[in-house]
GUKOLKOL-353813 format. One record per residue (C-alpha): x, y, z; residue number from 1. Coordinates in nm, 4 decimals, decimal comma, always signed. Layout:
BEGIN
node X:X | Y:Y | Z:Z | pos:NUM
...
***
This chain:
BEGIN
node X:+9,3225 | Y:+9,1916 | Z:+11,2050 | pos:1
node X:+9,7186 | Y:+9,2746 | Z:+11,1983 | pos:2
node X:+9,8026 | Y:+8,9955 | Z:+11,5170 | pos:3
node X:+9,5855 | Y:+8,7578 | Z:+11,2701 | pos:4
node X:+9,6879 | Y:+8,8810 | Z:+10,9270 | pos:5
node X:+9,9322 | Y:+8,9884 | Z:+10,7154 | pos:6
node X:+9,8801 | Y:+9,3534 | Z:+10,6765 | pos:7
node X:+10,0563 | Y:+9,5569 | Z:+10,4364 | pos:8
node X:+10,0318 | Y:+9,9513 | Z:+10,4195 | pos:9
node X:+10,1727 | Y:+10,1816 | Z:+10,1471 | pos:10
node X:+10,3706 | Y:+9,8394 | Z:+9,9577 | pos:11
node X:+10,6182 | Y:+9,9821 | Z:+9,7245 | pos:12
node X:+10,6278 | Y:+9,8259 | Z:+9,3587 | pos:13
node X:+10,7538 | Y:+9,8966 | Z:+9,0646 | pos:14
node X:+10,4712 | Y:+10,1183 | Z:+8,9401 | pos:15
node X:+10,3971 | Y:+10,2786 | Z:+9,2545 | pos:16
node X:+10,2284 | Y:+10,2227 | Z:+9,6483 | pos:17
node X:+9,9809 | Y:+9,9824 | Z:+9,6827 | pos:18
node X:+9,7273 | Y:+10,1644 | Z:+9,9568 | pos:19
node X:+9,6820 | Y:+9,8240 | Z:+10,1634 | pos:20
node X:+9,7166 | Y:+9,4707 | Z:+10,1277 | pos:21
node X:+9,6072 | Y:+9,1860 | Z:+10,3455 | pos:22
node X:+9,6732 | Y:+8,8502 | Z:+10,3524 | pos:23
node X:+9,4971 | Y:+8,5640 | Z:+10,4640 | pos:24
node X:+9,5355 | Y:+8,2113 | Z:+10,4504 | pos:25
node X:+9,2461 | Y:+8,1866 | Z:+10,1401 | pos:26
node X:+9,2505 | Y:+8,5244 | Z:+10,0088 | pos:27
node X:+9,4802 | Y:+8,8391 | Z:+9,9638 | pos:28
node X:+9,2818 | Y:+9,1569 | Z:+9,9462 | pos:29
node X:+9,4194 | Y:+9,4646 | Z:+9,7482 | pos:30
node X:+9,2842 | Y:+9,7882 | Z:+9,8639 | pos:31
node X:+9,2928 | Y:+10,0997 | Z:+9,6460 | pos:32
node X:+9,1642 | Y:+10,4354 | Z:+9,8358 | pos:33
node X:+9,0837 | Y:+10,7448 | Z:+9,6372 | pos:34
node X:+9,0343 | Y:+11,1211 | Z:+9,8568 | pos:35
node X:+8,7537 | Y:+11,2918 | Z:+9,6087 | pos:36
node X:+8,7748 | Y:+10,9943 | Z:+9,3489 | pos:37
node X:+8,5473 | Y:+10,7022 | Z:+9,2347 | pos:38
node X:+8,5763 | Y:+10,3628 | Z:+9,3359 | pos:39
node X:+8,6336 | Y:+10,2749 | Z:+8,9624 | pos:40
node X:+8,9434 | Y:+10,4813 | Z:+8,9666 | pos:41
node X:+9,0811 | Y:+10,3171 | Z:+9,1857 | pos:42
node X:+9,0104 | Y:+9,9377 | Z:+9,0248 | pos:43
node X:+9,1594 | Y:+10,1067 | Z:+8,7458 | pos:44
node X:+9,4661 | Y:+10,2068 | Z:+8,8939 | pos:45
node X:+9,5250 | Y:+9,8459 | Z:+9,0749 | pos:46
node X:+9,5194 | Y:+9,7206 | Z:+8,6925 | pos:47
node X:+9,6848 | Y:+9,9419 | Z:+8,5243 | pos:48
node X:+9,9814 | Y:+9,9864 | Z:+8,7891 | pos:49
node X:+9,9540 | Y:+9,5775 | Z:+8,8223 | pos:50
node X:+9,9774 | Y:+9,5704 | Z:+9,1800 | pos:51
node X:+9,8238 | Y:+9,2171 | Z:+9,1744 | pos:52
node X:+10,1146 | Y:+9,0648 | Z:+8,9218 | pos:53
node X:+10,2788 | Y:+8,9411 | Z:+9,2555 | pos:54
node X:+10,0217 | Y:+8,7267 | Z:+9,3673 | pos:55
node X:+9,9479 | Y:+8,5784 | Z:+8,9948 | pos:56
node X:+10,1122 | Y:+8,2172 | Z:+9,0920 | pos:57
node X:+9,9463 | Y:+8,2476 | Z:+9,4594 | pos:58
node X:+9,6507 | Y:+7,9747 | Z:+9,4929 | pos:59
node X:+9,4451 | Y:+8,1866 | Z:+9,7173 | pos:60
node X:+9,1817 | Y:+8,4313 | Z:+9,5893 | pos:61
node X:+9,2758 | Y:+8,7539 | Z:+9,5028 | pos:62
node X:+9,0159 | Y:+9,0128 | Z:+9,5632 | pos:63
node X:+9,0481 | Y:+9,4063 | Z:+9,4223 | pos:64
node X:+8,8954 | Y:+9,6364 | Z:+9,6265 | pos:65
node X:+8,8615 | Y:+10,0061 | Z:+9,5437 | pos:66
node X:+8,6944 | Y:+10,3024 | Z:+9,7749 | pos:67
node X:+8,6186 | Y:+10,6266 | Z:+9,6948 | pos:68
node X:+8,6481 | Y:+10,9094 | Z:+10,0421 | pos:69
node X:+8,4649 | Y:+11,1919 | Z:+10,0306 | pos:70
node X:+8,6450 | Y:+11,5333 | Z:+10,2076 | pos:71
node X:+8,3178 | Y:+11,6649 | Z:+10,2713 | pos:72
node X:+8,1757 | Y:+11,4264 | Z:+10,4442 | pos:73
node X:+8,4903 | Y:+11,2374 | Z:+10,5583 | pos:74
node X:+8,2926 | Y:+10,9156 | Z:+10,4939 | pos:75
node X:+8,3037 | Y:+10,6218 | Z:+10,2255 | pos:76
node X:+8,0803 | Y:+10,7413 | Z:+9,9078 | pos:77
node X:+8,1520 | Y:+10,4306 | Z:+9,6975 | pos:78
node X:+8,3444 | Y:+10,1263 | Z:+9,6579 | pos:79
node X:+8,3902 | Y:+9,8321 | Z:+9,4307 | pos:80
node X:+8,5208 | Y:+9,4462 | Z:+9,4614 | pos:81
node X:+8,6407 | Y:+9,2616 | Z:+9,2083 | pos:82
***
């Protein structure tokens, strides 16, 4: 995906570090990861730290995506799209 993409990691704003965005020609995807945390956490955090305000002129599809890691397991144990 990065030779085909746009791929952003750790994108500094204003309110803090986006985990990972990528960008394709339809849609830009906005990835939120939480270690130990929900998926809804980190949905939450994309809002509340606005780390979609960029693309709010863009015409392609902006997509939120939050994951929640577990330590334990070291595997994915939730995620959400919006």
């Amino acid at each position: 995906m990065i030779s085909t993409y746009a791929v952003t990691v750790e994108q500094p704003q204003s309110q803090g570090r986006v985990d990972c965005i990528v960008e394709t020609p339809k849609y830009v995807y906005i990835f939120e990861f939480k270690l130990d945390g929900t998926a809804s956490e980190a949905l939450r955090q994309i809002e509340e730290r606005g780390y979609a305000r960029p693309y709010a002129s863009d015409s392609r599809t902006v997509l939120r995506i939050g994951a929640g890691f577990s330590s334990a397991t070291g595997t994915i144990e939730d995620w959400k799209a919006e």
